[in-house]
PANUVEX-805323 format. One record per atom (N, C-alpha, C, CB): x, y, z. Coordinates in pm, whole numbers, plus 50000, padded with zeros to 5 digits. Glycine has a CB too. Example, Ala and Ser with C-alpha at 12.3 -4.5 7.8 and 13.67 -1.06 7.14 Angstrom:
% residues 2
513194943150780512304955050780513204967050780511314955350905512854977550708513674989450714512905000350787514084994050572
***
This chain:
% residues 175
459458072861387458708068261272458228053961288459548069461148458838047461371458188036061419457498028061500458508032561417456638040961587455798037161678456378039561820455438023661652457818048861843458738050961947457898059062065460068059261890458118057462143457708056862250457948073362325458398044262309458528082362226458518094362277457278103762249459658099962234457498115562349456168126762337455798129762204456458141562401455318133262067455528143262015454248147762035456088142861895454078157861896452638163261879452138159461757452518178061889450988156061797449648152261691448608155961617449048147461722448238153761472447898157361417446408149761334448938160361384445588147261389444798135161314444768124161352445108132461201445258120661473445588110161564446998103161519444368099661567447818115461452449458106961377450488116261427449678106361166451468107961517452418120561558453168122061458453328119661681453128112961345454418112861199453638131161123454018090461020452158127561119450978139061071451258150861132449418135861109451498152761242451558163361373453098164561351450988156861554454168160761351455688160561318455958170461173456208142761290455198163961053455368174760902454508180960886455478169860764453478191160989452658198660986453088212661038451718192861042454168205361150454928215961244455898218761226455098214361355456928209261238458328208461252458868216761118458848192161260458658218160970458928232260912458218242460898459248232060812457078242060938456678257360993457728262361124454868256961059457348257861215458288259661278460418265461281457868249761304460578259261188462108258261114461968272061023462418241560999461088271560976460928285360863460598295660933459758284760743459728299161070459318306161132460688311961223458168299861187461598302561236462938308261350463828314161244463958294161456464078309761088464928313260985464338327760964464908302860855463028326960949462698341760901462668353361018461188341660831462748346561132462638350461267460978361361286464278359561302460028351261245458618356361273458088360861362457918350361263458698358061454458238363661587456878352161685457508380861534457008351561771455938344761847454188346061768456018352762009453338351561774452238353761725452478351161643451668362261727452988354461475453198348161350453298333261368454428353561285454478328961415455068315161436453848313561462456248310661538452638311261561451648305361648450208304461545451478315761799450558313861450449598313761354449588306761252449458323261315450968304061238451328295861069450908281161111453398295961002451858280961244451438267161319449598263061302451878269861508448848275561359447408267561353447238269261242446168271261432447298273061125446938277860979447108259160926448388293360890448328258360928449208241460884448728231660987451248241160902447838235261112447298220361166445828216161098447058220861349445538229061086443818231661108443528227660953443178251361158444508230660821444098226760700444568209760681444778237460591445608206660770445588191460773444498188760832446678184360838444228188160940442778182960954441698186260833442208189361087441528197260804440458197560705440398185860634440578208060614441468182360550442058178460439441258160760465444038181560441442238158860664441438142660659440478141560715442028131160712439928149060724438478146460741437488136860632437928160360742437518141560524436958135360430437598122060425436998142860312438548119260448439808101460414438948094760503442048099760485439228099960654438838096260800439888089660857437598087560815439858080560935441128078861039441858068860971440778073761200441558059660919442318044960818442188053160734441618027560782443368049260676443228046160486444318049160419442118055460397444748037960335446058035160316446848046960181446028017660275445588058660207446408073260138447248078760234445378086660092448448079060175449448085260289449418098460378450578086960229449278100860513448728110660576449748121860587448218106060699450968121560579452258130060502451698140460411453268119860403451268133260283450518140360202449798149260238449918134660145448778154760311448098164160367448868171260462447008159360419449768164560494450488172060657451268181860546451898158960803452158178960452452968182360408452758196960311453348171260364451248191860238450548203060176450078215560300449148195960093449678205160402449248219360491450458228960541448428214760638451568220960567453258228260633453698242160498455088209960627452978239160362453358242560242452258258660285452968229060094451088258060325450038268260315450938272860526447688259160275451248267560579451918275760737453058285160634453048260660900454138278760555454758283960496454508293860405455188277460469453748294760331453128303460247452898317160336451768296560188452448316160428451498323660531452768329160603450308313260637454218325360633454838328760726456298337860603455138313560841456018332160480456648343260385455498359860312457188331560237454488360660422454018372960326452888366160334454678377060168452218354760224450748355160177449958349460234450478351460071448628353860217447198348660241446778340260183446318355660229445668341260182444318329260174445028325560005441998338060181445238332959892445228327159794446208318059762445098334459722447478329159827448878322959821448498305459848450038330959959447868307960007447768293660093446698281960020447098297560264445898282859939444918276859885445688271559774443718285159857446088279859675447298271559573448088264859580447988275659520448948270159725450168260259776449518245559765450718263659952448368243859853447738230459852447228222659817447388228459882446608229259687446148228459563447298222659470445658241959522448828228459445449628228159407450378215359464449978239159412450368214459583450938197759670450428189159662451028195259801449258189059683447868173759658448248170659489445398180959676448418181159414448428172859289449838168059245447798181159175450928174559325452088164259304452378151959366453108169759323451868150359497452098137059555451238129659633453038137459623449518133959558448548127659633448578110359582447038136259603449388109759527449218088559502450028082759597449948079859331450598092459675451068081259786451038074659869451478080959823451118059259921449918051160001450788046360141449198035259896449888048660187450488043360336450698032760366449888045460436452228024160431452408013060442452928007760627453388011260321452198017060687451928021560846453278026760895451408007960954453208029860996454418039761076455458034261039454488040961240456278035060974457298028160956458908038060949456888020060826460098031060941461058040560853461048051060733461728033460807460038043260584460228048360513459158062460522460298039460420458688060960640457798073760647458748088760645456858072660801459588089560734460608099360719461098103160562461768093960800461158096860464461528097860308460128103560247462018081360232458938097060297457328104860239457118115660337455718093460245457448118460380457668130960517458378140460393459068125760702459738138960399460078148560323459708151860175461158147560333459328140660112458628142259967457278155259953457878125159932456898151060099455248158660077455818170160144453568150960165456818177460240457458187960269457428197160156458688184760310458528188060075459028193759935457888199159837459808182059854456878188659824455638191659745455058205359794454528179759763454888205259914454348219560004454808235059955455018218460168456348233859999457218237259929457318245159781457628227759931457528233159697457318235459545455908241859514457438221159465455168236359540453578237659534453348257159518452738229259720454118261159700454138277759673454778286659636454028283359738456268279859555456978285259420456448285959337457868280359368455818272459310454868271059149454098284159147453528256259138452838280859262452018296859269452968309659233451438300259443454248316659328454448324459293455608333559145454428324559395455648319059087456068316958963454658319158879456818302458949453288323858901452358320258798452338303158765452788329258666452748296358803452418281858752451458271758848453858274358733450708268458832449618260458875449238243658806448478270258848448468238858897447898230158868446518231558830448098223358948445708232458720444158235558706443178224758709443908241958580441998228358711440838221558702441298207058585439558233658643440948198658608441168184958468442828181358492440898192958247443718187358562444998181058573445198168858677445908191558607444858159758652444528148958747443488148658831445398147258821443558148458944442438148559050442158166259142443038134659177442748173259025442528186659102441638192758993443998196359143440288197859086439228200959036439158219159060438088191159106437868221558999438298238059039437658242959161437838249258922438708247359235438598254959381438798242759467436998263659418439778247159590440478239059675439528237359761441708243559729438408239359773437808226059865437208214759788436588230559966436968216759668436568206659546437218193659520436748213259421438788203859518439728191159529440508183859648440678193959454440328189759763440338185059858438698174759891440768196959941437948173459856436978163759836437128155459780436138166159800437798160459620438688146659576439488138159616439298147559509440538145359714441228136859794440318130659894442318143559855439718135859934438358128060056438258112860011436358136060035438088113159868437168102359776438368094659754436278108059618439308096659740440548088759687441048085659807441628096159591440908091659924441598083760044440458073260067441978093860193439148077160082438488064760153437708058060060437598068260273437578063859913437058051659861437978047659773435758052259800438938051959692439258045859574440688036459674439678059259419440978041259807442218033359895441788022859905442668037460035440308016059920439958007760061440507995459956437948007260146440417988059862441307978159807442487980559854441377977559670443217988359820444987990159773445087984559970445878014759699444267994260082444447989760237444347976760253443477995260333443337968660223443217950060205444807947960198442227942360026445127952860046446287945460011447357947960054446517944959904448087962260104448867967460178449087958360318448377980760192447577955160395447187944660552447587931960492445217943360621447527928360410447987912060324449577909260270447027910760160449987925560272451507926760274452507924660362451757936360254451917929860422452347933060580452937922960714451097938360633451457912560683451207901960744452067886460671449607902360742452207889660586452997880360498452027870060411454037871460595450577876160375449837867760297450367868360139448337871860315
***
């Protein structure tokens, strides 16, 4: 979490991003014992919607990149208990709106603690769905249909961050 000097795998140019995209898909995929092809699918299902996700942010920006990794590990998971596209669209839908305010304060320790927060969100996110409970259109920054609000997050990572990043770089540095 702090810039260590070992292999992992990457996700958006973040091995912390590439670490909670995989590492419980993966964990859920050996518990349920999915089998190779499943496992390999949930895996690209949970890289490919994190990327989606920062695309719109782009490579800076002091919205925490956990957050997307974590929602996407939530839609690998979704996908590796049974459901599809809808299951997986709510899950993420359902995660972005519990812990999209969280801001990045660079590779650090406390990343491992927002690692697991946005896990959990993932997580919760595809209980909520299969409990009937959701997040809708007007509940914060989740608009209707998950690429809508994944645009929202687009807009909130790279425009409504770029202050809070100044001040986060002014933190940091000891201004």
């Amino acid at each position: 979490m702090n810039g260590c000097e070992l292999p992992v795998i990457i996700n958006a140019g973040s091995g912390n991003q590439g670490m909670t995209c995989s590492l419980p898909v993966l964990e859920y995929a050996k518990e349920k014992e999915a089998g190779q092809e499943k496992t390999y699918r949930a895996l690209a299902l949970s890289n490919l919607v994190a990327i989606h996700q920062k695309t719109g942010i782009g490579r800076l920006s002091a919205y925490c990149g956990a957050v997307s990794a974590g929602a996407a590990a939530g839609a690998g998971i979704a996908y590796l208990c049974g459901g599809g596209y809808e299951e997986a669209v709510h899950t993420v839908v359902n995660a972005l709106a519990i812990v999209s305010g969280m801001v990045c304060d660079g590779a650090k320790a406390s990343c491992a603690a927002k690692i697991a927060a946005s896990v959990d969100a993932g997580i919760l996110g595809y209980n909520m769905y299969l409990r009937g409970q959701e997040f809708r259109a007007g509940d914060g920054i989740v608009t209707k249909g998950v690429e809508a609000t994944i645009m929202n997050i687009g807009r909130l990572g790279k425009e409504g961050m770029r202050e809070t990043n100044e001040e986060i770089i002014k933190m940091m540095i000891g201004e």
